[in-house]
N, C-alpha and C positions, 0 to 999 in steps of 0.2 A: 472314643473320640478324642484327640490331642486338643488338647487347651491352648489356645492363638493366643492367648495372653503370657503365655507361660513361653511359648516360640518366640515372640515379639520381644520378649525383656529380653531370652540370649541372646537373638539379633544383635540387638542394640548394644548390646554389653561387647560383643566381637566389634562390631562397627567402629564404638567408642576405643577399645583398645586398638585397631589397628589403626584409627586418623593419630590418638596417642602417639603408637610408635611411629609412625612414620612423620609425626612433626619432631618429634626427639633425632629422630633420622636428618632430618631438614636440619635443624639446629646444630647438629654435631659437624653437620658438613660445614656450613658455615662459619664456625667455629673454627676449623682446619684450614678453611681459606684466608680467614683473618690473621690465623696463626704465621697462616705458609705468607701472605704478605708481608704482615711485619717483619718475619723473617728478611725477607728480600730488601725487604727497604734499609734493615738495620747493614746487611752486605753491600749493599751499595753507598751509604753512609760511611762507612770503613773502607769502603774499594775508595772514597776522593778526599779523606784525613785526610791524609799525606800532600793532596794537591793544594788543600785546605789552607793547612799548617804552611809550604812555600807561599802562597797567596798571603799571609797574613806575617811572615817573615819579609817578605818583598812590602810591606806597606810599613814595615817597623824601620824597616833600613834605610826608604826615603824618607819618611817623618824627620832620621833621627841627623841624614844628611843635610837635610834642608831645614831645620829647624835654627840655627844661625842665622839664617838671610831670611827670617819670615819676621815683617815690620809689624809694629805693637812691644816692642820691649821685653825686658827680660819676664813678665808675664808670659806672654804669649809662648816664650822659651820655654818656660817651663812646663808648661803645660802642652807642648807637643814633643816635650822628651817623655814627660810623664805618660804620654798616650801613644809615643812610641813603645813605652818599654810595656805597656800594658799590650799591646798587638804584640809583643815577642812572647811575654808569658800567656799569652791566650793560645797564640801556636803550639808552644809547648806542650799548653793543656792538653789541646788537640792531635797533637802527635802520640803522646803516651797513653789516650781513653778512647775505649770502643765507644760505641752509640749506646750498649748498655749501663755503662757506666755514667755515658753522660747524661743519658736519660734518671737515673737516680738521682744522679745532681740536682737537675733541674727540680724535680720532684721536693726532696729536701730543700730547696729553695724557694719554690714556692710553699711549703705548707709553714717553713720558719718565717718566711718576707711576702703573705699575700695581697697585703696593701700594693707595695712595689713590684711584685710581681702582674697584679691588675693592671699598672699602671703600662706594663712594657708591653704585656696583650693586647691593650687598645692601641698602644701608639704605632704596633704593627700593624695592627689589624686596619688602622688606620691606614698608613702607606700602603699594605697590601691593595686596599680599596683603591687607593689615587691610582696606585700603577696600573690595577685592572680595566678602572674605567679612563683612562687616558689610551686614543686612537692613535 
């Protein structure tokens, strides 16, 4: 006479290996989708640098025209050359580093500045908020 208790523990043992694999299955696919998005995100990130970098050259070249005729005194002067010439070297940046690389930056920066870095989190996160909930 076969022992049911003896049938029952293989059962279970098959049972528990295939839910196993097939959530390792699950996982792995998932994995692959996240992978394959990032991907695509970091290609499309790099497909509009370039449109990026003119966007932020066209915003360095009228700071740095208009910055003469902008009332508040030679303060104010300076401080929209200074932030002109900081929108030329950010394009730069932008021109010469994939999304990979900038992604490290940011990384190295927040874990050397995560005071400052919290601080830039919220104050997106912030705005993000207003823009969303504003009709």
């Amino acid at each position: 006479m076969p022992n049911n208790s003896t049938e029952g523990s293989h059962s279970a043992a098959a049972d528990v290996r295939t839910a196993a694999r097939d959530m390792t299955d699950g996982a792995r696919n998932v994995a692959t989708s996240i992978t394959d998005a990032a991907r695509g995100a970091a290609a499309t990130i790099d497909g509009s640098r370039s449109t990026a970098a003119d966007g932020l050259d066209a915003a360095a070249s009228a700071l740095h025209d208009r910055a003469a005729g902008l009332p508040g005194g030679e303060t104010v002067r300076s401080v929209a050359l200074a932030t002109a010439d900081r929108l030329g070297s950010s394009a730069e940046y932008v021109r010469t580093h994939d999304a990979r690389r900038m992604m490290a930056d940011v990384n190295a920066f927040v874990k050397s500045n995560p005071g400052p870095a919290l601080a830039v989190a919220a104050a997106f996160g912030f705005l993000f908020a207003r823009a969303l909930s504003r009709d």
